[in-house]
Every structure is written in C-alpha cells, then in structure tokens.
C-alpha positions, 0 to 999 in steps of 0.5 A, a space after each residue: 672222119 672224127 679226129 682224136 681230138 674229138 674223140 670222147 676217150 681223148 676228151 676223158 685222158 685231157 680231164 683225168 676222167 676216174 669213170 673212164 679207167 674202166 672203159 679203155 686203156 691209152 698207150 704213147 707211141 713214142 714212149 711204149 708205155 699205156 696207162 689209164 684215162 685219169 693217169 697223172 703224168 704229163 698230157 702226151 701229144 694227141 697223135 701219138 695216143 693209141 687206144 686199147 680196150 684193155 691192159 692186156 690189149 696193150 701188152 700183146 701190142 707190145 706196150 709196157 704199164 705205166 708205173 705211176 697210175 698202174 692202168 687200172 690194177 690193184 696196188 702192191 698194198 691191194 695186192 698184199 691185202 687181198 693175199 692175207 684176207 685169203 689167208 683169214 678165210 683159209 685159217 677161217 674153214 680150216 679143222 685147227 690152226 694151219 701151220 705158218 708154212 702152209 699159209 705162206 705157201 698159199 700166199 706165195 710168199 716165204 713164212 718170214 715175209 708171210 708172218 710180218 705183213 699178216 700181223 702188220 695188216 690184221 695186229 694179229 699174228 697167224 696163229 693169234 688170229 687163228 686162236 682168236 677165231 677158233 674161241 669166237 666159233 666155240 663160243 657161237 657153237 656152245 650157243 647152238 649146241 646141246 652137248 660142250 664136248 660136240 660144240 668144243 670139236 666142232 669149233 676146231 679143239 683136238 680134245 675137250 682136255 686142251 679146251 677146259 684148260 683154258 676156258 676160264 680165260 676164254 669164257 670168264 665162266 664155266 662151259 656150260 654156264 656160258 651155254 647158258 647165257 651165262 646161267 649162274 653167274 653172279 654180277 653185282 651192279 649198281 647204278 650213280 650220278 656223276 657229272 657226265 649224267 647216270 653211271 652203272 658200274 658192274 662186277 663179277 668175281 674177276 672184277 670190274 665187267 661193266 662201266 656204262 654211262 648214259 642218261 637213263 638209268 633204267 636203259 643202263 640196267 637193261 644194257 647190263 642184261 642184255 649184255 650178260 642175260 642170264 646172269 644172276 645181277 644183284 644191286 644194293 650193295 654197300 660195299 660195292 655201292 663204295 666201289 662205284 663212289 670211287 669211280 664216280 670221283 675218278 670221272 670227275 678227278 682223274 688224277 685221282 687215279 682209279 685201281 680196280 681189278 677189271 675184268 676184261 674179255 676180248 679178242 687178243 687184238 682188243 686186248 693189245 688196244 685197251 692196254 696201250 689205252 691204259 697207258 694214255 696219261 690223263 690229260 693226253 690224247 692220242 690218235 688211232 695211228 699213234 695206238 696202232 704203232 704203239 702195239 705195233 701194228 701201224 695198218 691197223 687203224 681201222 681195227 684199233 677204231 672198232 677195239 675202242 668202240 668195243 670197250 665196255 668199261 668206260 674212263 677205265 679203259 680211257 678210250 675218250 683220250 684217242 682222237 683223230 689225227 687232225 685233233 678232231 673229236 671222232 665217235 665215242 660210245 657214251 657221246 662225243 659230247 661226254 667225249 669232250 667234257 672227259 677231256 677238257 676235266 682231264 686237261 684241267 688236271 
C-alpha cells in the first residue's frame, strides 16, 4: 500500500506545485484548515494531511479555508473586479444610463461603496462611463446608419434635441459631416524636420488635431488621412507653416514652452490622463502609477498606459516624460529611442 509520502499530491504540496491547485485541495487534521498545493504556510506533518477533490469537499467534512492562499479561489481584488466588469457590461446593453441604485443593487453593494470601487477600478465614475460608452455607440451607429435621428436613438439619447446640444463636443464637427467620414472638414497640415526625424503638424478650427513624427513624410501625411479620410487637408500654408516652426523649436527647446490651442478629442478618461500629462514639467518624469494617483485612480494603470499610447499630439500632450516604475523606458508611439532623445534634451534644459 502506498504511503503519502509517495503520494504524487504530497509530492506537489512539498514543492508548492502552481499546476496542482486545480486537481485537489489538502486539509491539516490538527489545525481544521485546507488549503491549496502551492500554499505558502508552514509544511504541516505528512500524516496529519488529508485529501479532497475540491473546496467544497473540504467544507462539508467540516475544514475551514485557509486565509492565506484561499485554496484556489478569487481574491477580494477579483472578486471586486469581476463585480464591476459586470457592471460595464449592464451599463453596456442597457437603453440609457442605469441609475447608480440599480447598479449597485446588481453588484451587491450600497451606491457609496459601488460608486468608489468602479471609479478607483475603471477612473470613470458609473455615469461617465455610461456617457463615455453611450458617444462610442453613436458614433459606430452615425457610421452604419443612413439616418442621424435612427443612429442617435439607437445609441441610447431620449431625444435628437439632448444629442445635437452637444455634439460638437462629441464629434468635433457636424452629425452628419462625422457620417461622412468627416466629409467637409477643413484641416490644415503641413509637414517639417526637427531633430527627431520628419514631423506633420495638423489643425482644424478647434486647434492643433495632429502632432506625428516619424521617418517618412509621405507615411506622416497618409496617417493624417486615414485618421481624418474625408476630410478636406490642405498644406502650403504660410501662416500655419509658422505654427509648425514653433513646434519644431519647442522639440528641440522645450523650456521654450509651446501655447497652441489643441484640439483634443478623447474619451473623459483619456481626457483626465493627457491633462495630468501637461502638468509634467520638462525635465521630469513620471510613472503610469504616479498618473494614475494624480487623477485619482491609482488601479488604473493599465487604462493610463493605453491614454498615452492613444494620444495624437505628440510633445504637446508630453507622454514621453511617463516611464516605468523602475525608471525604465516603456513603449512610445513614435519609438522609444525618439522617447530617449525627448527626454535626455528636456534634462539638458
């Protein structure tokens, strides 16, 4: 007869074998706890181990989990994760924005707890996100649709009257224009050198739309066009052509300072970062943590990481100077060697 000792499963606890967590629970007769094969507490005695298939094989036999490795199941942070993703995807099928009462109900949990763990999870609170999601769905719906008014409803307004009110803000044009591709809207652009290669400045009649950088001009003007495709793009322009020179001098001077209205469209999330990212002085640096926390959202990191991959305006919207939490040089949408360059200038003052 095989003892435990030369028991497989005995053989998985003694290693804190990961793979096993999912094949069986171990409960300490002495103690009434079980808990799972990679459980970090101290190595109990081989006969005082008992075997169970699962969690709740163990409970029924009168074992209580372990608070430490808690035998296999989610976190309170998973717990409290999987709660709001349900969330998202309640506010995401709903008509209109779900009041704060009823998503809580969902989740369990009183509206106060509710509200601060979905905006210290997501940086949004509920009814941001539900706004967010709700502009998002009009605007795939102004695409595939041949009527505003069908595409509006659709995407969850109560009226067309609620939606034209702001949807300059929304789209940065006119409903129908944005069905369009953006049919009708004049951007000028025009393309220079600076130190970290070719550089396309763009503008509408917000503002500054477009700071992109690379090593191929042509590839610059072709991103510009299929970021904006049926838009009118016009270059040669004098006046303008001085607007990209002071670009151009704040990229190879940055304590020049560069004032420039921007015209920036993005999510109120994006919104939050690419402000807090203004905020860097030249010569700094932050990390994605430190951002998150700035606009109070410190679990948000991963969403902070994707606001600065998202921005369009580069040095403008200055997210070179955010880094890793260990100094290091993470990804950058124009090169984490233009990345470095940005920086080791901006420390030179």
């Amino acid at each position: 007869m095989m003892t435990i000792e030369q028991d497989p499963r005995w053989q998985a606890i003694v290693t804190r074998d990961k793979t096993a967590d999912d094949r069986f629970i171990y409960a300490v007769r002495t103690t009434g706890i079980f808990c799972s094969p990679s459980c970090p507490s101290r190595l109990p005695l081989a006969g005082n181990v008992l075997f169970f298939a699962n969690a709740e094989e163990a409970l029924r036999a009168g074992y209580r989990p372990c608070k430490r490795c808690r035998q296999g199941r989610s976190t309170l942070a998973e717990e409290q994760a999987a709660k709001v993703a349900l969330a998202c995807r309640y506010i995401e099928r709903a008509d209109g924005i779900p009041p704060l009462a009823e998503l809580a109900r969902q989740a369990a949990l009183s509206p106060f707890h509710f509200h601060r763990l979905f905006k210290s999870l997501t940086g949004l609170t509920p009814k941001a996100y539900a706004v967010a999601w709700r502009n998002q769905r009009v605007r795939r719906r102004l695409a595939e649709s041949t009527r505003v008014t069908d595409a509006v409803l659709d995407a969850g307004f109560n009226s067309p009257g609620r939606f034209y009110a702001g949807s300059d803000a929304l789209l940065g044009m006119t409903p129908t224009a944005y069905r369009a591709g953006g049919l009708g809207m004049d951007i000028v652009f025009a393309v220079g050198r600076c130190t970290l290669g070719d550089i396309l400045v763009a503008q509408s009649a917000r503002g500054i739309c477009a700071i992109l950088l690379g090593d191929d001009a042509q590839r610059l003007v072709e991103q510009l066009q299929d970021t904006f495709p049926q838009a009118v793009l016009a270059g040669d322009d004098e006046d303008f052509a001085r607007r990209v020179a002071l670009v151009v001098g704040f990229v190879d001077a940055p304590a020049l300072g560069l004032d420039l209205p921007l015209d920036i469209r993005g999510t109120a999330f994006q919104q939050r970062v690419w402000q807090a990212l203004r905020e860097i002085p030249p010569g700094r640096t932050a990390s994605y943590l430190d951002v998150a926390k700035r606009i109070g959202s410190p679990a948000a990191v991963r969403a902070v990481a994707g606001a600065c991959a998202a921005n369009m305006l580069a040095v403008a919207i200055p997210c070179h100077r955010v880094v890793r939490s260990d100094g290091a040089l993470s990804g950058y949408r124009w090169g984490v060697e233009r990345k470095r360059r940005l920086l080791d200038t901006e420390a030179k003052g």
